[in-house]
PDB file of N, CA, C, O and CB in Angstrom:
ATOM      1  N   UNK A   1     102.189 120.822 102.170  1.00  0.00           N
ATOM      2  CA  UNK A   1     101.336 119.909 101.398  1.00  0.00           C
ATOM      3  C   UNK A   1     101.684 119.991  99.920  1.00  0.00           C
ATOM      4  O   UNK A   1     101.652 118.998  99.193  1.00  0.00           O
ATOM      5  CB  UNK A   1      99.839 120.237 101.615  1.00  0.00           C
ATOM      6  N   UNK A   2     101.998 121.134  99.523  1.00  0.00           N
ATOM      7  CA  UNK A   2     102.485 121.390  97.798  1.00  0.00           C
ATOM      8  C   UNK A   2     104.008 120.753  97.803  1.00  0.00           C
ATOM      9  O   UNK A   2     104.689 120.433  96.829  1.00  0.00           O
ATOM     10  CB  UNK A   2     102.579 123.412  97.223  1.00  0.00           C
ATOM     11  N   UNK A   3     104.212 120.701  98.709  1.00  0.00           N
ATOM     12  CA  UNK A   3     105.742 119.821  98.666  1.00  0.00           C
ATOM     13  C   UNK A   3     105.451 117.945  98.238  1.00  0.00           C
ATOM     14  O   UNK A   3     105.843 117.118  97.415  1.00  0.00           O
ATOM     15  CB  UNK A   3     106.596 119.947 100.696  1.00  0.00           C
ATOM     16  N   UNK A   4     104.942 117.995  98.879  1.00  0.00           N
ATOM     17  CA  UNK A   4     103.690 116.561  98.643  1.00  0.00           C
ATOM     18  C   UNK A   4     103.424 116.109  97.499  1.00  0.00           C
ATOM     19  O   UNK A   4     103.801 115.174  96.791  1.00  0.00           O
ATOM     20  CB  UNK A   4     102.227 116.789  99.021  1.00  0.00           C
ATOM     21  N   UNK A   5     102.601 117.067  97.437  1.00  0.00           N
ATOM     22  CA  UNK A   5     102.069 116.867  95.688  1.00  0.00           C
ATOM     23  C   UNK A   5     103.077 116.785  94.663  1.00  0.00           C
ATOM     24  O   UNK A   5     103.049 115.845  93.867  1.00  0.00           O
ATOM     25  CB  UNK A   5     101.186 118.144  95.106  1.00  0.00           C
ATOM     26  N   UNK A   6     103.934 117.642  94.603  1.00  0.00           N
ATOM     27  CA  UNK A   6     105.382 117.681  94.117  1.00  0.00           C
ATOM     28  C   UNK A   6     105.946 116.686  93.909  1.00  0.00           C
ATOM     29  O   UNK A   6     106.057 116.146  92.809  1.00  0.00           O
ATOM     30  CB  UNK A   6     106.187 118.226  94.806  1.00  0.00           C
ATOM     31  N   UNK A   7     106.537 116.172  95.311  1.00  0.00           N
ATOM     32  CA  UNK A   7     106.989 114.771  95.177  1.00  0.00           C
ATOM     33  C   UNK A   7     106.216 113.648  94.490  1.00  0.00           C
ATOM     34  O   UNK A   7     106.792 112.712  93.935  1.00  0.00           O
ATOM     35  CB  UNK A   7     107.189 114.342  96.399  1.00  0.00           C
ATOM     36  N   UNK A   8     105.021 113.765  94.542  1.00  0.00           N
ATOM     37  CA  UNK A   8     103.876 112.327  94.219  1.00  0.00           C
ATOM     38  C   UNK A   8     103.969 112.696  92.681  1.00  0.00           C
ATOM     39  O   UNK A   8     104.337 111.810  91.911  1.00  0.00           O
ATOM     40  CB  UNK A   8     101.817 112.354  95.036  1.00  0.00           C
ATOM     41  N   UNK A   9     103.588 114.231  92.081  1.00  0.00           N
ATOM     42  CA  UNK A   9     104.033 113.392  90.863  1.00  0.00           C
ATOM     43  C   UNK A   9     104.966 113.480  89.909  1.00  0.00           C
ATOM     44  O   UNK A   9     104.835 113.204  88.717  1.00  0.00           O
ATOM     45  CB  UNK A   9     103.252 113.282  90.207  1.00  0.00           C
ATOM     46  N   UNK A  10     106.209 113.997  90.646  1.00  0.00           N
ATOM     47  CA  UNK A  10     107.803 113.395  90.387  1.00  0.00           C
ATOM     48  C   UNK A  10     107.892 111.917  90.333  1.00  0.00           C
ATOM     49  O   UNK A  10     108.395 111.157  89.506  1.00  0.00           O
ATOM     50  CB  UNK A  10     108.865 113.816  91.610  1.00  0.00           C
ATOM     51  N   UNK A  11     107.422 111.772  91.166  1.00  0.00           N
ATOM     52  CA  UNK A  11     107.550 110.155  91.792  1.00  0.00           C
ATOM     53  C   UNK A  11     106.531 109.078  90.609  1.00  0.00           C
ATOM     54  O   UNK A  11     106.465 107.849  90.607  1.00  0.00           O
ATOM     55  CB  UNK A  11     106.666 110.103  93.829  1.00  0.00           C
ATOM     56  N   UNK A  12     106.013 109.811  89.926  1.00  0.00           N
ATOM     57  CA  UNK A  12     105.088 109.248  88.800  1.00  0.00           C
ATOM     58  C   UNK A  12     104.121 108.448  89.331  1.00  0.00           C
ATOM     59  O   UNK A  12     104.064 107.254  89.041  1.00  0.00           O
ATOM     60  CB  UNK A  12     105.785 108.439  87.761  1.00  0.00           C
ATOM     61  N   UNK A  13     102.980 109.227  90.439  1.00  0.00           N
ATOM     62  CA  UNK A  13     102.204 108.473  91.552  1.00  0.00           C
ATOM     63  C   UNK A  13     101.209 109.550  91.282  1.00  0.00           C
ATOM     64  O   UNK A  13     100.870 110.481  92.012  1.00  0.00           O
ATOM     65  CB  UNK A  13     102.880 108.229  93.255  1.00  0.00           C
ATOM     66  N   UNK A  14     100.753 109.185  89.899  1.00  0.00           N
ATOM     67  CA  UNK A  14      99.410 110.291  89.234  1.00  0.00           C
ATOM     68  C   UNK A  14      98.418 109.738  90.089  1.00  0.00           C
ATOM     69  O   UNK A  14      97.526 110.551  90.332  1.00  0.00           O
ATOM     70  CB  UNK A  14      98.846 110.164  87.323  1.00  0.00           C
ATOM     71  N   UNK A  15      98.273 108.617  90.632  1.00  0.00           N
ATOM     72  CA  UNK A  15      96.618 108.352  91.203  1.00  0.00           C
ATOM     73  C   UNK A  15      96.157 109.449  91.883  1.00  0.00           C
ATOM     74  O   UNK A  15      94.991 109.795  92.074  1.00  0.00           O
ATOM     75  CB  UNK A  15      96.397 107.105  92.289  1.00  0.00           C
ATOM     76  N   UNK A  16      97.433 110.091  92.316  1.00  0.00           N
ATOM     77  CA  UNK A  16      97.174 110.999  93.725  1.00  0.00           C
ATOM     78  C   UNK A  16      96.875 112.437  93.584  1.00  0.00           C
ATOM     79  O   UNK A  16      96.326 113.191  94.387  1.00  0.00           O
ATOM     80  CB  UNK A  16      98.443 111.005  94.661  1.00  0.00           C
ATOM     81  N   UNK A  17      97.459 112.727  92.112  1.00  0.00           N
ATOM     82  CA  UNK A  17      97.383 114.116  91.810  1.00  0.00           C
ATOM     83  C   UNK A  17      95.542 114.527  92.474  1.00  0.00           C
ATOM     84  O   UNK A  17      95.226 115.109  93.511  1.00  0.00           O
ATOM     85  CB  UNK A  17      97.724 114.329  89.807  1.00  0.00           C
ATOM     86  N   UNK A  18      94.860 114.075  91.629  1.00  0.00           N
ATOM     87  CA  UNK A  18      93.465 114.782  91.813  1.00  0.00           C
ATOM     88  C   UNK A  18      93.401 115.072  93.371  1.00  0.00           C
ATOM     89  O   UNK A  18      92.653 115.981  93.730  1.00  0.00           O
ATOM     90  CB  UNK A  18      92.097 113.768  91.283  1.00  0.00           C
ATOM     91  N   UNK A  19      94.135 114.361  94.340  1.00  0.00           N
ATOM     92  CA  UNK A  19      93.881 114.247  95.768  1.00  0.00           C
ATOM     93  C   UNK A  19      94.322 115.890  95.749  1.00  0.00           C
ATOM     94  O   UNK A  19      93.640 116.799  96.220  1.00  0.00           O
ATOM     95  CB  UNK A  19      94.864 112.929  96.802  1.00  0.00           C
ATOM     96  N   UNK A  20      95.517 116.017  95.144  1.00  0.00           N
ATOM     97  CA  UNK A  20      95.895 117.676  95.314  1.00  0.00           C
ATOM     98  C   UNK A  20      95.379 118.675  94.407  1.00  0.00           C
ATOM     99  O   UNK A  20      96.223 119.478  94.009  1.00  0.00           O
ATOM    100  CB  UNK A  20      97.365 117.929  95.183  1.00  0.00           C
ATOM    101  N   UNK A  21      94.684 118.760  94.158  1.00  0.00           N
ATOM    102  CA  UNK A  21      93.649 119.712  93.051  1.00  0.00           C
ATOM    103  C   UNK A  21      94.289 120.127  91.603  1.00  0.00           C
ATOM    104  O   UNK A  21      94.031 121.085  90.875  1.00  0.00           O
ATOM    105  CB  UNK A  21      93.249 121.315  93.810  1.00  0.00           C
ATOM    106  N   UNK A  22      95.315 118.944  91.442  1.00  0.00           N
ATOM    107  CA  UNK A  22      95.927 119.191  90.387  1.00  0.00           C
ATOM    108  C   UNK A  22      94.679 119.022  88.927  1.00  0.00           C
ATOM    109  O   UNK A  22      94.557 119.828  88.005  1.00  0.00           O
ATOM    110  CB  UNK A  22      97.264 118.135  90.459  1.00  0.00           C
ATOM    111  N   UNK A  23      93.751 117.502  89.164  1.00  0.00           N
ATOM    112  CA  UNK A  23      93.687 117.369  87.713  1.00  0.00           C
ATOM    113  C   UNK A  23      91.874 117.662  87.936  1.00  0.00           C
ATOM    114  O   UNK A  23      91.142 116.786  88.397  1.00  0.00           O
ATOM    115  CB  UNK A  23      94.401 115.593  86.920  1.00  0.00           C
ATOM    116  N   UNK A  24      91.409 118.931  87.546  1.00  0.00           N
ATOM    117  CA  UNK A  24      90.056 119.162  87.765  1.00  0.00           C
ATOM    118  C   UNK A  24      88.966 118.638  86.897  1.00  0.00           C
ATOM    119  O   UNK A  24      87.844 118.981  87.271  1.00  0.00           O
ATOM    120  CB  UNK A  24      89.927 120.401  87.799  1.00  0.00           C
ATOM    121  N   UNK A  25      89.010 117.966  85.937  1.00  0.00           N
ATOM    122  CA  UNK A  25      88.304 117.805  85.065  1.00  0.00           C
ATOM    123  C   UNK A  25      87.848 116.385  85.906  1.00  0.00           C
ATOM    124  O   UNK A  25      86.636 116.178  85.844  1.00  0.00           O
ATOM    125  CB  UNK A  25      88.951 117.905  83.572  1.00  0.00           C
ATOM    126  N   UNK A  26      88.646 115.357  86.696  1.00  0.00           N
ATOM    127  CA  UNK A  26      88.126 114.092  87.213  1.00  0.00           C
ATOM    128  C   UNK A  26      86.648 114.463  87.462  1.00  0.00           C
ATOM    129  O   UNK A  26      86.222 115.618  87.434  1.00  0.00           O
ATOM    130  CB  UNK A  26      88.925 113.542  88.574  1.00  0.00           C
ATOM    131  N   UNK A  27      86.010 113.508  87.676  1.00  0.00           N
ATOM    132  CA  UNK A  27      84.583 113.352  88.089  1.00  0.00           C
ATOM    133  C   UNK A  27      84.746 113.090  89.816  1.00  0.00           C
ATOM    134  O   UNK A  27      85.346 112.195  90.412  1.00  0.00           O
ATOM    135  CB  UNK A  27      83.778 111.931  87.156  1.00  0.00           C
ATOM    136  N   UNK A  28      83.920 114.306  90.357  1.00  0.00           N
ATOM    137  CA  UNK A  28      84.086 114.416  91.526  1.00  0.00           C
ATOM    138  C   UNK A  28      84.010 113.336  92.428  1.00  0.00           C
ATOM    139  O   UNK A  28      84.812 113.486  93.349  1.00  0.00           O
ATOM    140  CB  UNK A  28      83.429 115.202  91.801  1.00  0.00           C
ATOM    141  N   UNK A  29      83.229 112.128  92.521  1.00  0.00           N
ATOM    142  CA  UNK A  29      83.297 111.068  93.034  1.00  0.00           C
ATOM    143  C   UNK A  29      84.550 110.384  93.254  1.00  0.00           C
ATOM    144  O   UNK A  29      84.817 109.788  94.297  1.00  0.00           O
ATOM    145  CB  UNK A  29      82.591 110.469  92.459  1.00  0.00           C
ATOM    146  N   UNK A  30      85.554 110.512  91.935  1.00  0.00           N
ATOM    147  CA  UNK A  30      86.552 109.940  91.753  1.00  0.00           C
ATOM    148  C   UNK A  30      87.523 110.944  92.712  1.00  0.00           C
ATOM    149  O   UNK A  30      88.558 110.719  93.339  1.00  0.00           O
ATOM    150  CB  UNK A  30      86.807 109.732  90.224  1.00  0.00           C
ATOM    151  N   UNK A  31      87.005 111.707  92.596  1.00  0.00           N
ATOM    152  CA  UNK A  31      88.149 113.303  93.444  1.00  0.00           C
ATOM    153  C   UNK A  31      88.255 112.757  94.550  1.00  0.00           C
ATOM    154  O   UNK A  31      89.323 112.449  95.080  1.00  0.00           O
ATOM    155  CB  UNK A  31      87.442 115.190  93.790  1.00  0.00           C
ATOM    156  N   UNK A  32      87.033 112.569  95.052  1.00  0.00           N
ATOM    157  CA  UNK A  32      86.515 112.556  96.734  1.00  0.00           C
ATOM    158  C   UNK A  32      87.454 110.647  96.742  1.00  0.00           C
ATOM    159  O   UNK A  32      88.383 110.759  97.542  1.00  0.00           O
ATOM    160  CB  UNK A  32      83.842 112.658  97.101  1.00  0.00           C
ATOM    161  N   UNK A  33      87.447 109.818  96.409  1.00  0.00           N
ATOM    162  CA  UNK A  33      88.182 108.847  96.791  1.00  0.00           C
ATOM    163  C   UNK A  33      89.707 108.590  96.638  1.00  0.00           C
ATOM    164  O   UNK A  33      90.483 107.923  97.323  1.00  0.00           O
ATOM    165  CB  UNK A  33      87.632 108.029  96.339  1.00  0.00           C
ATOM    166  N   UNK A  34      89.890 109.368  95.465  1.00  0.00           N
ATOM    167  CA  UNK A  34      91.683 109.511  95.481  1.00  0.00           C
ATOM    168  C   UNK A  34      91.673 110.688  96.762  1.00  0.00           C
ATOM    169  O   UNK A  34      92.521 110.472  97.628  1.00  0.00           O
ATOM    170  CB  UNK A  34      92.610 110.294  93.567  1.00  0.00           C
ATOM    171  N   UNK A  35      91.107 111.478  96.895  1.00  0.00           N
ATOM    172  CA  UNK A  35      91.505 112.479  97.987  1.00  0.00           C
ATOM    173  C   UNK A  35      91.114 111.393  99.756  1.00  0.00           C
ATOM    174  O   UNK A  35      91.685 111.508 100.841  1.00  0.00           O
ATOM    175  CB  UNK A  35      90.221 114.295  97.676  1.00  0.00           C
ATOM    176  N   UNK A  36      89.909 110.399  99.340  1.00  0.00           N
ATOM    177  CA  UNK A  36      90.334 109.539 100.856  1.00  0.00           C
ATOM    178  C   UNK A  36      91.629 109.103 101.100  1.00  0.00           C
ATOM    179  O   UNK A  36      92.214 109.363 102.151  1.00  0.00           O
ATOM    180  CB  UNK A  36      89.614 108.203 101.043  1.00  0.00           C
ATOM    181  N   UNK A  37      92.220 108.313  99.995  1.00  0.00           N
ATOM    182  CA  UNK A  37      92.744 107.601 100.100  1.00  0.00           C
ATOM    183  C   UNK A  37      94.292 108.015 100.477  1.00  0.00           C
ATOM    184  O   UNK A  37      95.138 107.425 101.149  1.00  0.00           O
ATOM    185  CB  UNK A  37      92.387 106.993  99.188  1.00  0.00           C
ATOM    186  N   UNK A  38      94.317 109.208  99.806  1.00  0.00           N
ATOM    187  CA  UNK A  38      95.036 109.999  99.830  1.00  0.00           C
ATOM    188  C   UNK A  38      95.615 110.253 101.449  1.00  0.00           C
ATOM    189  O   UNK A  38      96.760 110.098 101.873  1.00  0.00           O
ATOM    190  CB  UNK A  38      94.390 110.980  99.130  1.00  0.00           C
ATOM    191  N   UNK A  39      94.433 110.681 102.142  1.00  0.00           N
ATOM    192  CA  UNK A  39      94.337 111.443 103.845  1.00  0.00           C
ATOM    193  C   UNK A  39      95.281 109.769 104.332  1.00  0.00           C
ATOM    194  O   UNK A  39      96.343 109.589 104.929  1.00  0.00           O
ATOM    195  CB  UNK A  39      91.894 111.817 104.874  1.00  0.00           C
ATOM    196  N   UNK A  40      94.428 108.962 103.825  1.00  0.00           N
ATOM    197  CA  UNK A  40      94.880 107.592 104.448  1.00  0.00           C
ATOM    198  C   UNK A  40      95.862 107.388 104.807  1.00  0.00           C
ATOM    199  O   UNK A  40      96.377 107.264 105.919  1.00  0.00           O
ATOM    200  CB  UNK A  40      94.817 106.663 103.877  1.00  0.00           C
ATOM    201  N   UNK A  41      96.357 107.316 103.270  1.00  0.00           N
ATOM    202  CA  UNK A  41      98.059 107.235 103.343  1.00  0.00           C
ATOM    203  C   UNK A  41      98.881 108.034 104.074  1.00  0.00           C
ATOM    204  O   UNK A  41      99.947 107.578 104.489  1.00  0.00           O
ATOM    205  CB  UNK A  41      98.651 107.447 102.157  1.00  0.00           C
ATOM    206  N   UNK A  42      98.460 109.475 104.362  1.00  0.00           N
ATOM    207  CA  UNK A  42      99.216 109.934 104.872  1.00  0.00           C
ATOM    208  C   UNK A  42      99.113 109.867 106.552  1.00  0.00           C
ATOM    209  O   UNK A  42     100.034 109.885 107.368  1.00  0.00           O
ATOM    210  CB  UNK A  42      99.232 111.002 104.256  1.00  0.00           C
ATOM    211  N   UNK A  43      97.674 109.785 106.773  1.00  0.00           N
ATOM    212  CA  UNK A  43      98.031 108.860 108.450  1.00  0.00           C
ATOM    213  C   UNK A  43      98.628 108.024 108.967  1.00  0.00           C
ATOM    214  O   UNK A  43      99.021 108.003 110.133  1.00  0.00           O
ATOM    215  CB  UNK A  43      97.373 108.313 108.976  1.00  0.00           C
ATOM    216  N   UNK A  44      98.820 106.878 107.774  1.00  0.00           N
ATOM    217  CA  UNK A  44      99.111 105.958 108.379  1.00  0.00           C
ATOM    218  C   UNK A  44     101.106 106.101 107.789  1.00  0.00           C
ATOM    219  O   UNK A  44     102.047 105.353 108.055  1.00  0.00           O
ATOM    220  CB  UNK A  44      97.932 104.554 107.948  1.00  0.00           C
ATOM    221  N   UNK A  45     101.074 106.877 107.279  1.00  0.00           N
ATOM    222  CA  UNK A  45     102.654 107.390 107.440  1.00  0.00           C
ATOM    223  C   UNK A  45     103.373 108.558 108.841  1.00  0.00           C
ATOM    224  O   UNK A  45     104.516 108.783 109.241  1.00  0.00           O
ATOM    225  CB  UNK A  45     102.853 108.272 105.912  1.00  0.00           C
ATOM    226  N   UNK A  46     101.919 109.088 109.247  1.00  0.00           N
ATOM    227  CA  UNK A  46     102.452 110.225 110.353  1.00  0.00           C
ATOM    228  C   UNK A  46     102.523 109.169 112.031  1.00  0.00           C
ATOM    229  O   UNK A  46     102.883 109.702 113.081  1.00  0.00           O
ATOM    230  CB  UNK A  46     100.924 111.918 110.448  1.00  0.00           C
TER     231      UNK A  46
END
């Protein structure tokens, strides 16, 4: 999963950081939906 995160923000695909507990200061609401959206994406890639 830290390989993940890695890539996303190499890849300059900050929406996603907070999904990986990179940026803590977000407002948790905002956490909890980049982190849905996050799971999303990656289902519908597996």
């Amino acid at each position: 999963i830290h390989v993940t995160c890695r890539k996303l923000l190499e890849g300059g695909i900050r929406l996603l950081a907070p999904a990986c507990g990179v940026i803590t200061t977000t407002p948790l609401s905002h956490l909890r939906a980049m982190r849905d959206a996050a799971a999303s994406e990656v289902e519908s890639h597996s």
